[in-house]
DSSP file (Angstrom, degrees, kcal/mol; ACC not computed):
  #  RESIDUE AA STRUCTURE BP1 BP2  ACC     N-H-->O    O-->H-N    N-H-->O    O-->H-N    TCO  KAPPA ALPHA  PHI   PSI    X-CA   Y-CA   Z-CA
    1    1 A X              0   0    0      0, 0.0     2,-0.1     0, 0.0     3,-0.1   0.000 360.0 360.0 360.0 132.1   30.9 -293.8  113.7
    2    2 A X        -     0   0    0     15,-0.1    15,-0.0     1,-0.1     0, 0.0  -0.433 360.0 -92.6 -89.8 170.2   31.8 -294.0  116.9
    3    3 A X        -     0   0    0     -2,-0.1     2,-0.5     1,-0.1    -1,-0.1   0.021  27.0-129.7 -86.2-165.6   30.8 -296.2  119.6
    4    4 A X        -     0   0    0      1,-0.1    -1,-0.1    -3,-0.1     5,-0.0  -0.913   1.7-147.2-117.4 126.6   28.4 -296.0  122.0
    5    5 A X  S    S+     0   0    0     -2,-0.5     2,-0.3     1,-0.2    -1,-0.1   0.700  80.9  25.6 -48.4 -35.2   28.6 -296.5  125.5
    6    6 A X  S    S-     0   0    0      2,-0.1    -1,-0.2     1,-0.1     0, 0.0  -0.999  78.1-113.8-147.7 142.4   25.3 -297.8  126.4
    7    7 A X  S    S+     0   0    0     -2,-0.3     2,-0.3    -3,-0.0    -1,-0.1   0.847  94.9  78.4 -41.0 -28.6   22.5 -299.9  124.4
    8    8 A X        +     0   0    0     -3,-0.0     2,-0.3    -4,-0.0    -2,-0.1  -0.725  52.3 150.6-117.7 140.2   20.0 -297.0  124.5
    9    9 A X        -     0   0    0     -2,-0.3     2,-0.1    -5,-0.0    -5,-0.0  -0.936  45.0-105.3-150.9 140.4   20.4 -294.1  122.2
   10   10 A X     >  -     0   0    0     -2,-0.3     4,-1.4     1,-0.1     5,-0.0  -0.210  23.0-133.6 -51.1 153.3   17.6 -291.7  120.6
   11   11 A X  H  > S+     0   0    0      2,-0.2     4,-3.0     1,-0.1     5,-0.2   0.898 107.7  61.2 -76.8 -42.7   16.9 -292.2  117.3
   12   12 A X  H  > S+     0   0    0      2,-0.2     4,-1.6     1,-0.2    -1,-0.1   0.806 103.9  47.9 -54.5 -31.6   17.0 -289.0  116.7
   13   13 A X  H  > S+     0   0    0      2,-0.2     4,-2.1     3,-0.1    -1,-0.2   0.875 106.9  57.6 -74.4 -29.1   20.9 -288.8  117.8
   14   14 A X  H  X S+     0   0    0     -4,-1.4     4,-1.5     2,-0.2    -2,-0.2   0.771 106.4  52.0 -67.5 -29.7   21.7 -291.8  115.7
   15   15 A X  H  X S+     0   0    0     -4,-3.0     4,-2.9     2,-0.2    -2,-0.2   0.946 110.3  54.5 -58.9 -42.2   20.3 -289.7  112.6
   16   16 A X  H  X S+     0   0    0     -4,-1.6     4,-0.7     1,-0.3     3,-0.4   0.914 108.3  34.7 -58.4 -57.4   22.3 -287.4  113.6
   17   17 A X  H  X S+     0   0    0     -4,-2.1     4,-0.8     1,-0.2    -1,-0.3   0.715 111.0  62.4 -73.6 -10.0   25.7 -288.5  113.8
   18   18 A X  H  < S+     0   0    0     -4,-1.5     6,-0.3     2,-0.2    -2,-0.2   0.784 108.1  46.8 -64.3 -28.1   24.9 -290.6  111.0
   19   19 A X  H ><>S+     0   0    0     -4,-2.9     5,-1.1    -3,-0.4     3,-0.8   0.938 115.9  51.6 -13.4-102.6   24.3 -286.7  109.1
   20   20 A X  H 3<5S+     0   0    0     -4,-0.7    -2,-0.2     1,-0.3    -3,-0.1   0.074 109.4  38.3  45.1 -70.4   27.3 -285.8  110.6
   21   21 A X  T 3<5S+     0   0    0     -4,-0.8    -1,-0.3    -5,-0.1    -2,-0.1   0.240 116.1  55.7-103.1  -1.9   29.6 -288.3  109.7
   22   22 A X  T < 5S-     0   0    0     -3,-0.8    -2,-0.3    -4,-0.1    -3,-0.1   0.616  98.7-134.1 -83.1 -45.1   28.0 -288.6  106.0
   23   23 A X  T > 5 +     0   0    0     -4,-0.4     2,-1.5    -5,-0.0     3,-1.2   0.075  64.7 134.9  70.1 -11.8   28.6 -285.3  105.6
   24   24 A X  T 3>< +     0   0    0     -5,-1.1     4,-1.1     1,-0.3    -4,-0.1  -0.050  31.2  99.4 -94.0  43.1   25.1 -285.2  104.2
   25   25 A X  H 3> S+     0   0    0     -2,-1.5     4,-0.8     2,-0.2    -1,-0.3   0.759  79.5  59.5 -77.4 -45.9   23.7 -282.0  106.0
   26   26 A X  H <> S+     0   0    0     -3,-1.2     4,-1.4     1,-0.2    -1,-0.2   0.705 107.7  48.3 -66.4 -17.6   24.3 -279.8  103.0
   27   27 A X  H  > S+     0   0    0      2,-0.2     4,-1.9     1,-0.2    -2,-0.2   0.926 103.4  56.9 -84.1 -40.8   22.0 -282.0  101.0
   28   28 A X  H  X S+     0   0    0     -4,-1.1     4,-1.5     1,-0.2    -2,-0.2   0.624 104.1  56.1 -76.3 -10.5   19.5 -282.1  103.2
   29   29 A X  H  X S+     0   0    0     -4,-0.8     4,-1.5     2,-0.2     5,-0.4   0.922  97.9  59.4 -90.7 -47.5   19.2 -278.6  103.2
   30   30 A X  H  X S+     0   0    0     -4,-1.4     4,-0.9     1,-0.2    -2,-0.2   0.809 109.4  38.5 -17.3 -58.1   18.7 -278.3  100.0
   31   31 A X  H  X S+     0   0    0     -4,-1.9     4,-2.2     2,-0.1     5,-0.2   0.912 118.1  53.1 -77.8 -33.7   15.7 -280.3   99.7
   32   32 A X  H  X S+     0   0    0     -4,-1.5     4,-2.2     2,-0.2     3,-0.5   0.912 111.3  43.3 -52.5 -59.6   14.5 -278.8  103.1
   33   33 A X  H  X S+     0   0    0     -4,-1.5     4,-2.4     1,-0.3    -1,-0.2   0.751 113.9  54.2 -95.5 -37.3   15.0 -275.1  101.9
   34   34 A X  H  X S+     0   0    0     -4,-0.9     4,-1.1    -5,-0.4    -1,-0.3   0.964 111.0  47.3 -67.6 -45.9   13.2 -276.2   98.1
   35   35 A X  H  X S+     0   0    0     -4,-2.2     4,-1.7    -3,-0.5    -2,-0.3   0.878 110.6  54.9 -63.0 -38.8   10.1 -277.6  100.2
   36   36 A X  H  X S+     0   0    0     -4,-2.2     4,-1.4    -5,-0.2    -1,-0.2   0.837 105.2  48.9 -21.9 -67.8   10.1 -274.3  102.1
   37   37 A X  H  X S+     0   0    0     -4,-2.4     4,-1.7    -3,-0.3     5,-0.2   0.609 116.4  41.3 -74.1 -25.7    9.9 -272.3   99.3
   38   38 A X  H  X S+     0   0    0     -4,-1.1     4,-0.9     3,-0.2    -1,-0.2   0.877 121.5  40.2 -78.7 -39.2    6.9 -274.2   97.8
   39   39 A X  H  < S+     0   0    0     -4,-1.7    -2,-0.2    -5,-0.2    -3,-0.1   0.854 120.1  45.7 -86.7 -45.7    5.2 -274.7  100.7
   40   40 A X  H  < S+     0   0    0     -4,-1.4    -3,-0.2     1,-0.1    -2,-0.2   0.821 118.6  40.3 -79.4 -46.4    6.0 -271.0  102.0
   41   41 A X  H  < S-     0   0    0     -4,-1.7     4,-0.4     1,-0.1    -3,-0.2   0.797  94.1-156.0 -59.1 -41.1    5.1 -269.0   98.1
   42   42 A X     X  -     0   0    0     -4,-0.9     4,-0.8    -5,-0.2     5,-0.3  -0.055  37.1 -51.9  63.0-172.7    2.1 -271.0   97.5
   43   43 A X  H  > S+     0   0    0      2,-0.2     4,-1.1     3,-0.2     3,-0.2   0.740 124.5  73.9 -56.4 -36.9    0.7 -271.5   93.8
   44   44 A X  H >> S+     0   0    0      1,-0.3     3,-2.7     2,-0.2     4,-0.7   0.882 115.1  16.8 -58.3 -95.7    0.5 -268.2   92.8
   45   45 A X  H 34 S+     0   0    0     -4,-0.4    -1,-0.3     1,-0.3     4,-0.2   0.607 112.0  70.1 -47.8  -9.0    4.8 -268.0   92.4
   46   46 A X  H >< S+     0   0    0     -4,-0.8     3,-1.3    -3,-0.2    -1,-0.3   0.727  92.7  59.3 -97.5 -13.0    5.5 -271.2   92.4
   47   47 A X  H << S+     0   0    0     -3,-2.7    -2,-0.2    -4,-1.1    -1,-0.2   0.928 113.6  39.5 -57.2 -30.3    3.8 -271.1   88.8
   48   48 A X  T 3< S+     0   0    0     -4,-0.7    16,-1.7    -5,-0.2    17,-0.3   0.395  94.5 101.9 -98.2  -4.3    6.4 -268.5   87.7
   49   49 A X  E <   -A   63   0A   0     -3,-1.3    14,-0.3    -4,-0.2     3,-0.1  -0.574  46.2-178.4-100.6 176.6    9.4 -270.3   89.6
   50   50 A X  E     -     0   0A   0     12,-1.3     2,-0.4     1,-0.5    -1,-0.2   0.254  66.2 -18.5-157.4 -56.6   11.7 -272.4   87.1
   51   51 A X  E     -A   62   0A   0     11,-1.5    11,-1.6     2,-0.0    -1,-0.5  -0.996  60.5-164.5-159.0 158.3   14.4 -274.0   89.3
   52   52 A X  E     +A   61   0A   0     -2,-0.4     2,-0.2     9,-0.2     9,-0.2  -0.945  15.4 168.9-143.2 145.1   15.5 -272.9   93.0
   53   53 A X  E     -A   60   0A   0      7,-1.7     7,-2.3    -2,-0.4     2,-0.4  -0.918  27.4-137.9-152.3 155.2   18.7 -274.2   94.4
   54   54 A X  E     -A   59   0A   0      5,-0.3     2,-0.3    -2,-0.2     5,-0.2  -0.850  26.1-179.2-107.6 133.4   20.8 -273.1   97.9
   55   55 A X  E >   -A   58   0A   0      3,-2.7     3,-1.2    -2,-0.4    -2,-0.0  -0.872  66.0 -25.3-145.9 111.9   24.3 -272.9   97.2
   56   56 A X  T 3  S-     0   0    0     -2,-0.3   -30,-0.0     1,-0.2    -2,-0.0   0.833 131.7 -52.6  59.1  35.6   27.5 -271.9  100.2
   57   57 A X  T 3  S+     0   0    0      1,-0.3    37,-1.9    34,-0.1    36,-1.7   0.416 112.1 118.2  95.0  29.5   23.9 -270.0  101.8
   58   58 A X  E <   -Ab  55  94A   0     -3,-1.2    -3,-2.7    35,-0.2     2,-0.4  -0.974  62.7-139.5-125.4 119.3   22.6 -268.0   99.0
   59   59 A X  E     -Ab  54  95A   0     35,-1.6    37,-0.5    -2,-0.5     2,-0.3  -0.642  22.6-160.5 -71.1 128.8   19.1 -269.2   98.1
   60   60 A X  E     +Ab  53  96A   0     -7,-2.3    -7,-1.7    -2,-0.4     2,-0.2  -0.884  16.6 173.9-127.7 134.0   19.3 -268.9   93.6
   61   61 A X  E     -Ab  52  97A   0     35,-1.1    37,-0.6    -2,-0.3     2,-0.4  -0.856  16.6-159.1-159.8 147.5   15.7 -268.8   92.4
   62   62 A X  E     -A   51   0A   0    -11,-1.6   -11,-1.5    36,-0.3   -12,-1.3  -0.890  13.2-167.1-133.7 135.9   15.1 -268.2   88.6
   63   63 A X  E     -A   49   0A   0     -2,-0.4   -14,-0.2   -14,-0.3    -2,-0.0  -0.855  25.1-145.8-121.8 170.2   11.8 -267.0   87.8
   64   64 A X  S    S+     0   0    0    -16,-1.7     2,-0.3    -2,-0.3   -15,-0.1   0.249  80.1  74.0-132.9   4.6   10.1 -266.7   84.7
   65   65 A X        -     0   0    0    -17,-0.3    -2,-0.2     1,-0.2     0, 0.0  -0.591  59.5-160.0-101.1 178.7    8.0 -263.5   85.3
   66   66 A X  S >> S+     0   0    0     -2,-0.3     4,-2.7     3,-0.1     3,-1.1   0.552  97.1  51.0-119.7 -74.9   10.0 -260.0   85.3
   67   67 A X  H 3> S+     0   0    0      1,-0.3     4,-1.5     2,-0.2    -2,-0.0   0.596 106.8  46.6 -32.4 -50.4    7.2 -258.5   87.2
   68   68 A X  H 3> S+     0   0    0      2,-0.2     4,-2.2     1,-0.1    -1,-0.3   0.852 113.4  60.7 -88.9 -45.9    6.8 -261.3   90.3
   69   69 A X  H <> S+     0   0    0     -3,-1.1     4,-1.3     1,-0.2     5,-0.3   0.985 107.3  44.5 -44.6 -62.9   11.1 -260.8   90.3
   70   70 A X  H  X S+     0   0    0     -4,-2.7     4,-1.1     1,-0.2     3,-0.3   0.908 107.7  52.1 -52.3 -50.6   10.6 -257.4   91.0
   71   71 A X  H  X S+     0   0    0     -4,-1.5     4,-0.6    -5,-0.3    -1,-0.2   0.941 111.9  46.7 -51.3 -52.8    8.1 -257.6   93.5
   72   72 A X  H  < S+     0   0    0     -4,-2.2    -2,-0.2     1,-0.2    -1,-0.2   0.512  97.8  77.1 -93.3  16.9   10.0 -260.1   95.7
   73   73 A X  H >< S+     0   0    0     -4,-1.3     3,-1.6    -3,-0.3    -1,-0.2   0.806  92.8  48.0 -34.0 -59.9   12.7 -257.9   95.1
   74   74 A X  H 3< S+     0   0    0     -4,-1.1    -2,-0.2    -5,-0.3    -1,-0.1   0.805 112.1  46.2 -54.6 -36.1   11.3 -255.9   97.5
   75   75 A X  T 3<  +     0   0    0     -4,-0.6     3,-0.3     1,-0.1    -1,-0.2  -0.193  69.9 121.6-115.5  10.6   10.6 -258.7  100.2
   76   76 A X  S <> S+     0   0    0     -3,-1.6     4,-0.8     1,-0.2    -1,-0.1   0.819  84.3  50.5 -47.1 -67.2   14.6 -260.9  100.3
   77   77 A X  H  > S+     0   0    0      2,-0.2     4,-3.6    -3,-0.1     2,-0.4   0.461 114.8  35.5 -47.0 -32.7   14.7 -260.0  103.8
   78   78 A X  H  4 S+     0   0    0     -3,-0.3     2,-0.9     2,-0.2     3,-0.3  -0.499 114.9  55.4-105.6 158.1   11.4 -261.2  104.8
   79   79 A X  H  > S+     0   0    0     -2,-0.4     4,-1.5     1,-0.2    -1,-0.2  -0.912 114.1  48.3  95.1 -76.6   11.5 -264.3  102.3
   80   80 A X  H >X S+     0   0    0     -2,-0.9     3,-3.1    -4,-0.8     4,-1.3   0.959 114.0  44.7 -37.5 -74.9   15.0 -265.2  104.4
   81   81 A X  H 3X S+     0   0    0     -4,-3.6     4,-0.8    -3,-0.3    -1,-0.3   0.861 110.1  50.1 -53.7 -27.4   13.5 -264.8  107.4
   82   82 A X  H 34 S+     0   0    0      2,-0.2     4,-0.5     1,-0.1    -1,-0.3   0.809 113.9  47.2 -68.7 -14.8   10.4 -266.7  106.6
   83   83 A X  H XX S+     0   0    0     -3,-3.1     3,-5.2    -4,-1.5     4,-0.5   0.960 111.4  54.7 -72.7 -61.6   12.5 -269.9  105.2
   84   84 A X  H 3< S+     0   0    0     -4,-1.3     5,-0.4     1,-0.3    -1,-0.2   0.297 106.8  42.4 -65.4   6.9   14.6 -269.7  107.9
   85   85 A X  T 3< S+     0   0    0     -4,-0.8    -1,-0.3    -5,-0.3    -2,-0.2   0.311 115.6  51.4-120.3  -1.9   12.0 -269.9  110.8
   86   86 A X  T <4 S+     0   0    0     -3,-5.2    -2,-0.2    -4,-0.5    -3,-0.1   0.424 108.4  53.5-100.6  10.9   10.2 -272.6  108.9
   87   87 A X  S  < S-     0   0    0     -4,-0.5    -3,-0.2     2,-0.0    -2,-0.1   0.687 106.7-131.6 -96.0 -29.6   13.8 -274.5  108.6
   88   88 A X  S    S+     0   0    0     -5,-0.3     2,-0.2     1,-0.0    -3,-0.1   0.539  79.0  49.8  98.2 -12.2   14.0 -274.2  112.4
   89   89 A X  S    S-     0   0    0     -5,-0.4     2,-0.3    -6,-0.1     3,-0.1  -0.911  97.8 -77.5 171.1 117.7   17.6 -272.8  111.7
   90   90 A X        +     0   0    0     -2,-0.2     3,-0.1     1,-0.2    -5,-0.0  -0.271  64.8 131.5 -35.9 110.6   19.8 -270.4  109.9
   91   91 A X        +     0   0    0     -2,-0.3     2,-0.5     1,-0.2    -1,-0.2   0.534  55.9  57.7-153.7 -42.6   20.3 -271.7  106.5
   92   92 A X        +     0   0    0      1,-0.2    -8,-0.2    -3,-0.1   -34,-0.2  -0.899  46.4 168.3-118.2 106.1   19.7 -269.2  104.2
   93   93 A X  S    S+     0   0    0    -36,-1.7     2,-0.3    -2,-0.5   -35,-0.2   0.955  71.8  13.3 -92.9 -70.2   22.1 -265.7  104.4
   94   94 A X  E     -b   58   0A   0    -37,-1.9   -35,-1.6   -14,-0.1    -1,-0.2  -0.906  56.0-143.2-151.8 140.5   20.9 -264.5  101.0
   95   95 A X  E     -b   59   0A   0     -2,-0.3     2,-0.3   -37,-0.2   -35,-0.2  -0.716   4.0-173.8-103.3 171.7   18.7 -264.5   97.6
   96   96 A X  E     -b   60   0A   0    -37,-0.5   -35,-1.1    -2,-0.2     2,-0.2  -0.843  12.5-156.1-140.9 105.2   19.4 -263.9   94.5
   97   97 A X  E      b   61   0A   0     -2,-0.3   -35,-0.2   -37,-0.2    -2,-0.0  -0.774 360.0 360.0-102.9 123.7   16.1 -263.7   91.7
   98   98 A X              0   0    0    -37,-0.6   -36,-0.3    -2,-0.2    -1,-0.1   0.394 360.0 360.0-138.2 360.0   16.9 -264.3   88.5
């Protein structure tokens, strides 16, 4: 990490380059973008959902209805956008229902 010039630093900027310099930004999207989707679907889908994971910016989410696949078939774009404006930040380019 490098050092700092002066005693006073946000906290929030020391989380950051401590991210940063962890590398551990890809993880933390991961859980962000899985809280998203629970928070964002509600109960109704999240009954049917199985596993969700973000991988290299493609959202993977395996559902266990045919029917509820097909319906948010209809809806990626609006799904994307909605993660990604409760993320604060692009993060998710694409879904995939499987």
């Amino acid at each position: 990490m490098a050092k700092r010039k002066n005693n006073e630093s946000a906290v929030g900027d020391i989380l950051n380059e401590i991210i940063k310099s962890n590398k551990l930004e890809s993880g933390l999207n991961q859980v962000s973008v899985v809280d998203a989707w629970k928070n964002l679907m509600g109960n109704g889908v999240n009954n049917y959902t199985r596993n969700v994971a973000l991988r290299n910016g493609t959202l993977y989410v395996e559902l266990t209805s045919a029917v509820l696949r097909e319906e948010l078939s209809y809806g990626k774009d609006k799904i994307i956008k909605m993660i990604n404006e409760e993320l604060g930040r692009d993060v998710v380019k694409d879904v995939v229902l499987r």
